[in-house]
C-alpha positions as CSV (number, residue, x, y, z in Angstrom):
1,X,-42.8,17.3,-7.7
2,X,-45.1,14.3,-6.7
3,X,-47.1,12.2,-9.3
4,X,-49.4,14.0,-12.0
5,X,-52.7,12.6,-10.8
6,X,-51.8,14.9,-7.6
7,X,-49.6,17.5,-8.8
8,X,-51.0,20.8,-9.5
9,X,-55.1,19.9,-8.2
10,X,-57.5,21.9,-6.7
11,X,-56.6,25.6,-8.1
12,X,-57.3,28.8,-6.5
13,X,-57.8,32.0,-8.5
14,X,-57.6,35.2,-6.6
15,X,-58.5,36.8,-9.7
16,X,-61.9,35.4,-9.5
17,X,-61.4,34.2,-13.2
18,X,-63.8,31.1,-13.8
19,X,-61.6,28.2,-15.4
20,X,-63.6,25.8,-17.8
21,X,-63.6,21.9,-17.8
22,X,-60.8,21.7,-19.8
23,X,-58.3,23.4,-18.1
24,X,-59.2,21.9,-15.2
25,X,-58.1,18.4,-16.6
26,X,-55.0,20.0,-17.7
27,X,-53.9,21.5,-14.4
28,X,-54.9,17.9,-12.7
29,X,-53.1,15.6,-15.4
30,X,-50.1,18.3,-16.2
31,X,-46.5,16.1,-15.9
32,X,-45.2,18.2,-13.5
33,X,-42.3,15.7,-12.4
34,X,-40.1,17.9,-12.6
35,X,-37.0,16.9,-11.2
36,X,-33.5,17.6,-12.6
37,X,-32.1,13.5,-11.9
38,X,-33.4,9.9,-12.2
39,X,-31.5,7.7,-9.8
40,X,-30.0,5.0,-12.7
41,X,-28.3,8.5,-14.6
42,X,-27.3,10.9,-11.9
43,X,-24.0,10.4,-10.9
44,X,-21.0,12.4,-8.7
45,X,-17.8,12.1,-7.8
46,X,-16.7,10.8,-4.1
47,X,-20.0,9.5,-3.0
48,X,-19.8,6.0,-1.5
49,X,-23.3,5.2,-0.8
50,X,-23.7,6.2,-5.0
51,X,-24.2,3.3,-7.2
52,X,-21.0,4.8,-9.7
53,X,-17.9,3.6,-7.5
54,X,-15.8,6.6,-6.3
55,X,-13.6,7.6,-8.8
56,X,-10.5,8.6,-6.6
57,X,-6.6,7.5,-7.5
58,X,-4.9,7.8,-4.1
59,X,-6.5,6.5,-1.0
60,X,-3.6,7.2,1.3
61,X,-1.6,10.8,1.9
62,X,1.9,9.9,0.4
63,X,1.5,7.4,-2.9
64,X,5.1,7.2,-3.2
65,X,6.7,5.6,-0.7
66,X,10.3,7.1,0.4
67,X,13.6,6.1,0.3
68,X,15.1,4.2,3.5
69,X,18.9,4.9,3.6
70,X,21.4,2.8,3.5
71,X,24.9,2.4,4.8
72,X,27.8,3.0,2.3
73,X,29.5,0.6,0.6
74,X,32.4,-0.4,3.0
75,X,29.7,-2.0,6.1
76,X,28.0,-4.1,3.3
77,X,28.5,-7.6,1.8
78,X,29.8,-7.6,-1.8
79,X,27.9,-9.5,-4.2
80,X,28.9,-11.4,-7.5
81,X,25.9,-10.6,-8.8
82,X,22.5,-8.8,-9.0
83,X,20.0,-11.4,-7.7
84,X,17.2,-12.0,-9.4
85,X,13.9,-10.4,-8.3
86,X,11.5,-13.2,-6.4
87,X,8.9,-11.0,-5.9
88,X,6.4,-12.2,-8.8
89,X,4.0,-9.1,-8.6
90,X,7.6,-7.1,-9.5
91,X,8.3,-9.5,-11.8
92,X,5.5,-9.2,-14.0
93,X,5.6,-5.7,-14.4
94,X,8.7,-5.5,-15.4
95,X,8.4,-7.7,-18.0
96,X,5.4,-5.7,-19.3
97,X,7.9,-2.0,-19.5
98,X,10.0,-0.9,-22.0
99,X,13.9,-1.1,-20.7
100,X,14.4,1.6,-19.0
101,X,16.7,4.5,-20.8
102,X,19.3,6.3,-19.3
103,X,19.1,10.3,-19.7
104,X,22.6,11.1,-21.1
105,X,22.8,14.5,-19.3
106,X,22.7,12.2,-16.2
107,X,26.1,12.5,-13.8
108,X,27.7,9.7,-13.3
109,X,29.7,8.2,-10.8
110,X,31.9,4.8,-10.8
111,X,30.7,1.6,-10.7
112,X,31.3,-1.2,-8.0
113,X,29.7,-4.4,-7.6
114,X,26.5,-5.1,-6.3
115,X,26.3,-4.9,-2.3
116,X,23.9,-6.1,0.2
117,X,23.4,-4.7,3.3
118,X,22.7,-5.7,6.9
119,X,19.3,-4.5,6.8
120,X,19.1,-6.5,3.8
121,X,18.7,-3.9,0.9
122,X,20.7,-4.4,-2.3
123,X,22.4,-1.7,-4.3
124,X,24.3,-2.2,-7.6
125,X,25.3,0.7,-9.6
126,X,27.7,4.0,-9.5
127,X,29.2,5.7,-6.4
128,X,31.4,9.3,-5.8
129,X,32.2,9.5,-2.3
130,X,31.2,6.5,-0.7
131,X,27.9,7.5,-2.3
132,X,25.2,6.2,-4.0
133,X,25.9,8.6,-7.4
134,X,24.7,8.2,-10.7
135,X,22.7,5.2,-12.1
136,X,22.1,2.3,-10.4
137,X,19.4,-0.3,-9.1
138,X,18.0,-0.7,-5.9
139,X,16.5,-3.9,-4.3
140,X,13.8,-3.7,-0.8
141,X,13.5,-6.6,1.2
142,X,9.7,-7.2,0.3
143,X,10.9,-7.4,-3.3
144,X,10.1,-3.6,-4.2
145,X,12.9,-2.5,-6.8
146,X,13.7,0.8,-8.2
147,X,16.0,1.5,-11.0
148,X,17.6,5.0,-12.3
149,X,19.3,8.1,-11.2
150,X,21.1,8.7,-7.6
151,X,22.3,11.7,-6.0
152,X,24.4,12.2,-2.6
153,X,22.8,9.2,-1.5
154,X,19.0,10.4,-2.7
155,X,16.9,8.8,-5.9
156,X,17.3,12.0,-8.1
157,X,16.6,12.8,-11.9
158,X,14.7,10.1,-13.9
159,X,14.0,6.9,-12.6
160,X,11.4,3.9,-11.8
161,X,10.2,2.4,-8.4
162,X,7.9,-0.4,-8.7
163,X,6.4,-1.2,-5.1
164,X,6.0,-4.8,-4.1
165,X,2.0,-5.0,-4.6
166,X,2.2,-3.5,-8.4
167,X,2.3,-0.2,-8.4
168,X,4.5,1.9,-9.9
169,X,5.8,5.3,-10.8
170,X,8.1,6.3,-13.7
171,X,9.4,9.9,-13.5
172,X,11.4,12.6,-12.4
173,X,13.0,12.7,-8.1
174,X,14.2,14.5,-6.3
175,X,15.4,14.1,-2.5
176,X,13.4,10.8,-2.5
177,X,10.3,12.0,-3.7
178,X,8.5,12.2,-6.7
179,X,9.0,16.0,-8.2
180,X,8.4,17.3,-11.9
181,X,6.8,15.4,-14.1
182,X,6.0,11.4,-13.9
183,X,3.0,8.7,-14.0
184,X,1.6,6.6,-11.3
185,X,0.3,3.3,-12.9
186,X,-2.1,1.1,-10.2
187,X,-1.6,-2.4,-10.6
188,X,-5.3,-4.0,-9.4
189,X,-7.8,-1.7,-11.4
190,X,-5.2,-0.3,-14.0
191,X,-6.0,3.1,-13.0
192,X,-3.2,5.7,-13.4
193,X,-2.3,9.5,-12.9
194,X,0.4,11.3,-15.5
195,X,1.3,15.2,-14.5
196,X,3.1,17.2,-12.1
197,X,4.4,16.2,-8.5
198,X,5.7,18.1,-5.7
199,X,7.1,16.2,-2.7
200,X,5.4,12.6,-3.5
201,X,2.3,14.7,-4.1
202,X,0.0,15.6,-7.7
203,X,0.4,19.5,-7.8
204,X,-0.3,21.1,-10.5
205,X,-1.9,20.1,-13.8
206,X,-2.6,16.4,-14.9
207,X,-4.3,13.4,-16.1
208,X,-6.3,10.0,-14.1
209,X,-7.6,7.5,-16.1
210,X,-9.5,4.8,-15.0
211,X,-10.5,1.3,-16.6
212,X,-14.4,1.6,-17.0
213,X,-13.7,4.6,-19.2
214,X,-13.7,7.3,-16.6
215,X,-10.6,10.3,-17.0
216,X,-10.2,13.6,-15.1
217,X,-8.2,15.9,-16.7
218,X,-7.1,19.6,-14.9
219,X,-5.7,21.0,-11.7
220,X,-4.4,19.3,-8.5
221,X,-3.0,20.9,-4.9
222,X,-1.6,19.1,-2.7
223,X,-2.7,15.7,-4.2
224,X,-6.4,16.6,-4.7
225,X,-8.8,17.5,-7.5
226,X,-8.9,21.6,-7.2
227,X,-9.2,24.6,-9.5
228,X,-10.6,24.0,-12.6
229,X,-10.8,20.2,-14.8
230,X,-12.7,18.4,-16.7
231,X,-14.3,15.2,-16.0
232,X,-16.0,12.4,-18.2
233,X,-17.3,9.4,-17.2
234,X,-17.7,6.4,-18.7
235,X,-20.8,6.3,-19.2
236,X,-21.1,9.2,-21.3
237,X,-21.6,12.1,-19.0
238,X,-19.2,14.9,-18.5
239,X,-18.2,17.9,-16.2
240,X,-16.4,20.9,-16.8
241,X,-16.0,23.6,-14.3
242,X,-14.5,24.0,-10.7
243,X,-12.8,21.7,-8.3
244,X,-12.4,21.8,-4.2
245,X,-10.5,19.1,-2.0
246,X,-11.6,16.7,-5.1
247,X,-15.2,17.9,-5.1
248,X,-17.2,19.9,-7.4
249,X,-17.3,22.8,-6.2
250,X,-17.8,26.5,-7.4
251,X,-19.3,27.1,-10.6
252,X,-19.6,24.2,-13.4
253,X,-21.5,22.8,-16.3
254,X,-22.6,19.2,-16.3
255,X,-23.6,17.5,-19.3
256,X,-26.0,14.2,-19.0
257,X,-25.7,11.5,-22.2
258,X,-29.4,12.3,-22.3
259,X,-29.1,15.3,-23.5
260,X,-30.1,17.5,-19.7
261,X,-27.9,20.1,-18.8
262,X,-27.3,21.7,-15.7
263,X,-24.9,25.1,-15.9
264,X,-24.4,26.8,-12.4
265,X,-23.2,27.1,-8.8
266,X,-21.7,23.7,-7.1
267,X,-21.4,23.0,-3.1
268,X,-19.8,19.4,-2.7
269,X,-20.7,17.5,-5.6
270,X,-24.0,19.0,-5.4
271,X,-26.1,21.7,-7.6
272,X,-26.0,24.5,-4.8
273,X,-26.7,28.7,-5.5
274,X,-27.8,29.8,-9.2
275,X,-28.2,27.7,-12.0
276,X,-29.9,26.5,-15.2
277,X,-31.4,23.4,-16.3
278,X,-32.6,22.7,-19.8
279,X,-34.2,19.5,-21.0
280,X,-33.9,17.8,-24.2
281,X,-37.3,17.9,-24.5
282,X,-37.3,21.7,-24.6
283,X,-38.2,22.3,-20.6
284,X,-36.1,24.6,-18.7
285,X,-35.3,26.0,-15.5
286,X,-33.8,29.1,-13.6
287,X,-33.5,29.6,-10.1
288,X,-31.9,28.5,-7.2
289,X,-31.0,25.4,-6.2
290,X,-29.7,24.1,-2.8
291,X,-28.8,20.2,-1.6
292,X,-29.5,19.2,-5.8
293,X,-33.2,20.4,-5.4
294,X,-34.9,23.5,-6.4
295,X,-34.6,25.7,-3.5
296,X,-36.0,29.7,-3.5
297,X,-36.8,31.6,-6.3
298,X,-37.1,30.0,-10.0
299,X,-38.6,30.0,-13.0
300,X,-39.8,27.0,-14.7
301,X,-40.9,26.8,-18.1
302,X,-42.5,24.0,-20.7
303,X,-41.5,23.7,-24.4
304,X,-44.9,24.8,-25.7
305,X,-45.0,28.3,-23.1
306,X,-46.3,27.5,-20.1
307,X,-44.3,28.6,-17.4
308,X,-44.3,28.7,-13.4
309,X,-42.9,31.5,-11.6
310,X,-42.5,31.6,-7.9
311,X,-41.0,30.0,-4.8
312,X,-39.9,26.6,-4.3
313,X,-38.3,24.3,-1.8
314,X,-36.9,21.0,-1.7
315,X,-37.6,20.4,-5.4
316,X,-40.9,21.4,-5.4
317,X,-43.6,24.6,-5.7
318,X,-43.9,26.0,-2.3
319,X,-45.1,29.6,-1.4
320,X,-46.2,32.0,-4.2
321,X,-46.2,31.3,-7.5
322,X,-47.8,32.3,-10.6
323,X,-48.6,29.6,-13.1
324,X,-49.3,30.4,-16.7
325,X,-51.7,27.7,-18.7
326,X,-52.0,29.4,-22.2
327,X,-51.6,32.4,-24.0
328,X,-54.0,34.4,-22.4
329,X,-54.4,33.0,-18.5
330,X,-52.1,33.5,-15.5
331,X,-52.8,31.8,-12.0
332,X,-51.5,33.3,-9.2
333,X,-51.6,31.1,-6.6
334,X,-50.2,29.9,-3.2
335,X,-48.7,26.0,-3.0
336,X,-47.2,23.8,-0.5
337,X,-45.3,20.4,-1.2
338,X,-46.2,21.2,-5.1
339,X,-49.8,21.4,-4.7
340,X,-51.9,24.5,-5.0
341,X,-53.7,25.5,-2.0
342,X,-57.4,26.2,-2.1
343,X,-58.8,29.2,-0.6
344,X,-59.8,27.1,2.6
345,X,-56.5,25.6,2.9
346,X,-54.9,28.7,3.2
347,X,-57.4,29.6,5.8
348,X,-56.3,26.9,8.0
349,X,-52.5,27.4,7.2
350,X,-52.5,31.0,8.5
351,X,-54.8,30.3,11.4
352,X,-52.4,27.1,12.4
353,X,-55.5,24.5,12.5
């Protein structure tokens, strides 16, 4: 709304009403700052040029990467043994999981040595059928190594595919993709999804955490935030409401560590339709908002009873408004840019010089 020296100056009083010295002083010094967000406490979800880093899991369409077929055990080289894994990013995560247990409802198949083929993939476990069948570890050229169930020649039921830069994904398959229920664990910022999958995709409901503290909790389609979730940040503030396409979007209630509120309509991680702000400090507003800004008609009120009613735009009083300074006294006035307009002003508005 501009600074207080300037905010609310030169009043106009189509009533005629004479206003005394000191409510003169207290229209010209009112804090009328009234703005819902300081820039070192507002922050959103999926805005780069934002100070808070974007708090988004997947960065590329499929997370998990599929299975490359391989030929069946008669065109590869028999092994005496698993090698060892050289990758050391592998490695290390490995040696940071619990073994890896075996459902015992799993079908199995029979076992034959381990076999490397001559595109260089290594498979040791169970077969049926010239098959892969059952349990079983498999070995990728670049060192990434998954370990658990096989079906016709597909990763199926429970297993574990660590990729060769650290990530990993612990779960249910199914035709080579992740389907039912599993986790995604990053390896670079520790940040990991546990829920639902569909076709290598989150669908459904589930849980990202994220190491500064930050968590999401609620509905995904199609790999995205959407439908209703919950989401806190780690530095204390929270939202609850709708999701779109990982956006808020739709109706929700945001909660600042401060104490400010903000319970209304959404448009793309911004405050966008009908809503209602309320201040710690007892202020509050009503109206509409568009772009994060008071936009249209609203109501704005002070802890003690002052109130402005009237129009607005970009944040600030613009059009008609009435402003009420005490018990007694209403101002109807006309502003622009959060000033009122003095009788000559107006003049010149409506005559365009």
């Amino acid at each position: 709304m501009g600074n207080a020296s300037t905010c609310c100056s030169h009043p106009v009083i189509q009533n005629k009403e004479a206003i005394n010295t000191q409510q003169k002083i207290m229209i010209v010094n009112e804090e009328c700052d009234v703005r819902e967000w300081e820039a070192d406490d507002f922050v959103k979800i999926g805005l780069q040029s934002h100070p808070v880093k974007e708090h988004k899991l997947f960065d590329q369409p499929s997370v998990i990467r599929r299975m490359e077929s391989v030929e069946g055990p008669k065109l590869g080289e028999r092994l005496e043994l698993f090698p060892e894994i050289e990758n050391q990013i592998v490695r290390t995560v490995l040696a940071q999981l619990t073994p890896l247990v075996i459902p015992q409802d799993m079908e199995r198949g029979e076992e034959n040595p381990p076999i490397k083929f001559d595109n260089d993939f290594i498979y040791h476990g169970e077969w049926k059928d010239s098959q892969k069948h059952g349990y079983g570890k498999l070995l990728w050229p670049d060192g990434s190594y998954y370990e658990g169930g096989f079906a016709n020649d597909e990763t199926s039921g429970f297993g574990r595919l660590i990729h060769s830069f650290g990530d990993y994904y612990e779960g249910s398959w199914k035709h080579d993709q992740a389907n039912g229920y599993g986790k995604y664990h990053r390896y670079r910022n520790q940040a990991t999804y546990e829920g639902n999958w569909v076709n290598d995709k989150q669908q459904g409901q589930g849980k990202e955490t994220w190491q500064d503290g930050s968590s999401y909790e609620g509905e995904y389609s199609n790999g995205k935030k959407q439908g209703r979730g919950m989401f806190k940040w780690g530095n204390g503030n929270m939202y609850i409401g709708d999701f779109k396409n990982n956006k808020m979007d739709g109706y929700g209630i945001y909660y600042w560590k401060s104490g400010k509120v903000y319970d209304g309509e959404w448009k793309e991680n911004k405050m966008d339709g009908e809503g209602q702000f309320n201040w710690p400090d007892g202020r509050k507003y009503k109206g509409g908002y568009k772009n994060d800004l008071k936009e249209g008609y609203g109501v704005f009120e002070w802890s003690d009873g002052r109130y402005y009613k009237g129009e607005w735009k970009e944040g600030k009083q613009h059009g008609k408004g009435v402003l009420r300074m005490d018990q007694t006294k209403e101002i109807s006035a006309e502003w622009a840019n959060g000033k009122m307009l003095t009788e000559k002003q107006i003049e010149q508005q409506n005559t365009g010089s």
